[in-house]
C-alpha positions in Angstrom: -145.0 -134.0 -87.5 -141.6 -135.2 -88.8 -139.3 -133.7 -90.4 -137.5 -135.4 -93.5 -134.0 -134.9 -92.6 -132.8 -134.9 -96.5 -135.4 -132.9 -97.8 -137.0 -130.6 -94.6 -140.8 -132.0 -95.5 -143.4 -132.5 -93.0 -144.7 -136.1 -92.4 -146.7 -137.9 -90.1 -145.4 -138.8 -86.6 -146.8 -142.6 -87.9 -145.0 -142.4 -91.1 -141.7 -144.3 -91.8 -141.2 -142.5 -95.6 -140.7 -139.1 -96.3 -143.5 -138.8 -98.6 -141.6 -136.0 -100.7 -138.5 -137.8 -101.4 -139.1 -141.0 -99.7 -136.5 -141.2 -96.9 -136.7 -143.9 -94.8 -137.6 -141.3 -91.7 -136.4 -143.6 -88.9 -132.6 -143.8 -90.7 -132.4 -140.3 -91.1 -133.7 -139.7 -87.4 -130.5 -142.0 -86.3 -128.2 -140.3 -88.4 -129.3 -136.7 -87.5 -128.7 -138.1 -83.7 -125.5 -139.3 -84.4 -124.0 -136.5 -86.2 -125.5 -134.1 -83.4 -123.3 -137.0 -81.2 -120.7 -136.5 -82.7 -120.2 -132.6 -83.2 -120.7 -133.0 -79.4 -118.0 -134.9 -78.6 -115.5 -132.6 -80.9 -114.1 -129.5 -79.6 -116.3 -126.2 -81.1 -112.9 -124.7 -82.2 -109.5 -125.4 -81.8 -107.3 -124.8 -79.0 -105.0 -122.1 -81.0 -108.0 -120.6 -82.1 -109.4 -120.3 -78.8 -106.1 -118.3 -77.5 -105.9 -116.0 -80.6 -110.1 -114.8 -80.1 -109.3 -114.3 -76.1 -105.9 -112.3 -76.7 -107.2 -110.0 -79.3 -104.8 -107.3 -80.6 -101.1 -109.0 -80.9 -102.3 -112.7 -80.8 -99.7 -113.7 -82.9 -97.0 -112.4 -80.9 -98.3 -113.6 -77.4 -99.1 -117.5 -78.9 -95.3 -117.8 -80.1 -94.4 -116.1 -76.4 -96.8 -118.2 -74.2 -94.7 -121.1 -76.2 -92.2 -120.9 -74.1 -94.2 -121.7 -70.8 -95.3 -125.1 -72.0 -93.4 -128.0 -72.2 -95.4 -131.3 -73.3 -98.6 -129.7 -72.3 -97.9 -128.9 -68.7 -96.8 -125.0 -67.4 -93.5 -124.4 -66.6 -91.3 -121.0 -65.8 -89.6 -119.3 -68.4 -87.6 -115.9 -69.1 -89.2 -113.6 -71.5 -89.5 -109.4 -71.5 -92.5 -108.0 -72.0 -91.2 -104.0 -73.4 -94.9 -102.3 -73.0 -95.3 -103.3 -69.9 -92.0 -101.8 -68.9 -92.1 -99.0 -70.7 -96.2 -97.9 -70.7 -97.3 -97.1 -66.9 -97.0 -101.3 -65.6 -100.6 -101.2 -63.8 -102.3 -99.5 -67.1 -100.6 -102.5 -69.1 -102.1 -105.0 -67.0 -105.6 -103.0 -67.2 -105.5 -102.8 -70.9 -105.2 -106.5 -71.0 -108.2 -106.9 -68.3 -105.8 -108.2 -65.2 -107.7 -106.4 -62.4 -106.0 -108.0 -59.7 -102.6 -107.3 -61.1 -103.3 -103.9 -62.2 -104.3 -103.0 -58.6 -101.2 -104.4 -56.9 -98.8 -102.7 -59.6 -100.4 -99.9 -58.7 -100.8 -99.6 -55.2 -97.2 -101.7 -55.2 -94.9 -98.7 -56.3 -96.4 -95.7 -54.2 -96.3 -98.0 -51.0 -92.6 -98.9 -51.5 -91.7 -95.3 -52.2 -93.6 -94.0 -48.7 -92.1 -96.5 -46.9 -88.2 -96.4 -48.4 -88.2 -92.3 -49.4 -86.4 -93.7 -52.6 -88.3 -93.1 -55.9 -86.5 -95.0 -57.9 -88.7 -98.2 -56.1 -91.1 -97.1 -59.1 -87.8 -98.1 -61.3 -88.1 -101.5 -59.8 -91.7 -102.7 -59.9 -91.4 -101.3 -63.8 -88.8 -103.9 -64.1 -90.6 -106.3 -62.2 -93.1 -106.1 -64.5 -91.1 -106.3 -67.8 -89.8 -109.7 -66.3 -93.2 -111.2 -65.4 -95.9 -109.9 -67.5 -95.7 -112.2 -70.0 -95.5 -115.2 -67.8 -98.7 -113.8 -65.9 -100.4 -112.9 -69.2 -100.2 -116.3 -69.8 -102.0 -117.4 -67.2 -104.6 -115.1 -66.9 -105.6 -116.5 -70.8 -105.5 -120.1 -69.2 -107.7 -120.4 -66.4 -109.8 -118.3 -68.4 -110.1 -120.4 -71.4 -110.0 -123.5 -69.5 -113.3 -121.9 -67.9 -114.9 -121.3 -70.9 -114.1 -124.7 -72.2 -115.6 -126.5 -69.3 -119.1 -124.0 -69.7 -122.2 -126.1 -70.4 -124.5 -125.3 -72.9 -122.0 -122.4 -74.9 -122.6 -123.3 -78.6 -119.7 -121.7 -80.8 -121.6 -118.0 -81.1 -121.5 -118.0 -77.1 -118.0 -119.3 -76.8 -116.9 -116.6 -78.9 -118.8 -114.3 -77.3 -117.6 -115.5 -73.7 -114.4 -115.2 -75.1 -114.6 -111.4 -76.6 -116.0 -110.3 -73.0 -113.4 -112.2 -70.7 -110.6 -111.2 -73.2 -109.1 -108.5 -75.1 -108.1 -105.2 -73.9 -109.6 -102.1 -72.4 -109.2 -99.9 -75.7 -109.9 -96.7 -73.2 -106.2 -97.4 -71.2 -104.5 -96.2 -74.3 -105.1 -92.8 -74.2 -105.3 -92.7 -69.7 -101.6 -93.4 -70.3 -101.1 -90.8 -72.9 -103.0 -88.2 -71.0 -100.7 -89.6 -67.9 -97.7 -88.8 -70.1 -98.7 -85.5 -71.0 -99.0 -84.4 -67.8 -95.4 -86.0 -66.3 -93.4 -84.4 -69.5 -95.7 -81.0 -68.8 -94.0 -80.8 -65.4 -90.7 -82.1 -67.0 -90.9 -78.9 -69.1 -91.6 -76.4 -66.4 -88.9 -78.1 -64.2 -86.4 -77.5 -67.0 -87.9 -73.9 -67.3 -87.2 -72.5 -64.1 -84.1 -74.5 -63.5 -82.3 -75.9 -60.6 -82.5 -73.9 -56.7 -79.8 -71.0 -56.6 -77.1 -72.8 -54.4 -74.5 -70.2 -54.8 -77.1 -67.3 -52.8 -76.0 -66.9 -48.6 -78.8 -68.9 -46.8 -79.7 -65.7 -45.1 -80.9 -64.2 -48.1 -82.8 -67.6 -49.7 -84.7 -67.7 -46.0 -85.8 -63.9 -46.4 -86.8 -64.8 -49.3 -88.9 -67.5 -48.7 -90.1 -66.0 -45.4 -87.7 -67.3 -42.9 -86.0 -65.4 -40.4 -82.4 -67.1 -40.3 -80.0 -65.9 -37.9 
């Protein structure tokens, strides 16, 4: 049986009218193959629209940012500050936003660099670091993802979207990780303040009896 493209009736494989509306059956085949053709060939959605569905929460403010790394089409290197991922806990940042590999190295990164210097203020440094870069990473992270997506076969618009919502996006959960991180550091920052600096001004005979130490 074929369908009458115009009208959806049932006809005869042998049949060259629709015999509803009378369609001539082998134009509408041809058209329906050309349109199908046709929607082919196009793009299922624009690129803009492709960047805002994989960013997810602030897409307007990283598509005006990630501006600044193109110049006629091609990547290039620009200056830009990314504030949250200065000021949140840097490898949570890049978790939130899905960057596995960058997460793990921002946070492996700072602990390795304060073992091996003694200086804590390396921690200062890779948040930074991060500040500096995370936008310019960000931005290609969404890149080679999209371009991925793009070049899937067989991804009509519902799975495109669908790739996009899982490659994309944020980790929701991070949010409150770093608050519960925070709670804990200003929790300690309370109790520190609380009990105040080491007596300096006691003989250090009588701070080592105290602590168990026989000084002589």
């Amino acid at each position: 049986m074929t369908a009458c493209s115009q009208c959806n009736q049932q006809n005869p494989d042998d049949a060259n009218f629709c015999h509803q509306c009378g369609t001539k059956l082998a134009e509408a085949t041809a058209t329906t193959e050309v349109a199908r053709e046709a929607s082919a060939a196009r793009p299922i959605q624009d690129e803009e629209t492709l960047w805002r569905q994989f960013i997810g929460p602030n897409a307007d403010h990283y598509v005006t940012v990630f501006k600044k790394f193109s110049s006629n089409g091609q990547p290039r290197f620009a200056l830009s500050w990314n504030w949250p991922a200065f000021l949140y806990i840097s490898f949570l940042w890049f978790l939130y936003r899905k960057m596995y590999l960058h997460a793990f190295v921002y946070a492996v990164g700072p602990m390795v660099s304060t073992y091996f210097t003694g200086d804590f203020s390396a921690g200062i440094v890779w948040s930074i670091m991060a500040g500096a870069t995370a936008n310019y990473l960000y931005y290609w992270h969404c890149r080679e993802h999209i371009v991925g997506i793009k070049k899937a076969r067989g991804l009509d618009q519902a799975g495109q979207e669908a790739e996009l919502k899982e490659s994309g996006g944020v980790q929701p959960y991070v949010i409150w990780v770093g608050i519960f991180f925070y709670i804990i550091f200003f929790a300690t920052l309370t109790k520190m303040v609380q009990e105040g600096p080491p007596d300096l001004d006691r003989p250090a005979g009588e701070i080592g009896r105290s602590q168990g130490v026989n000084v002589t």
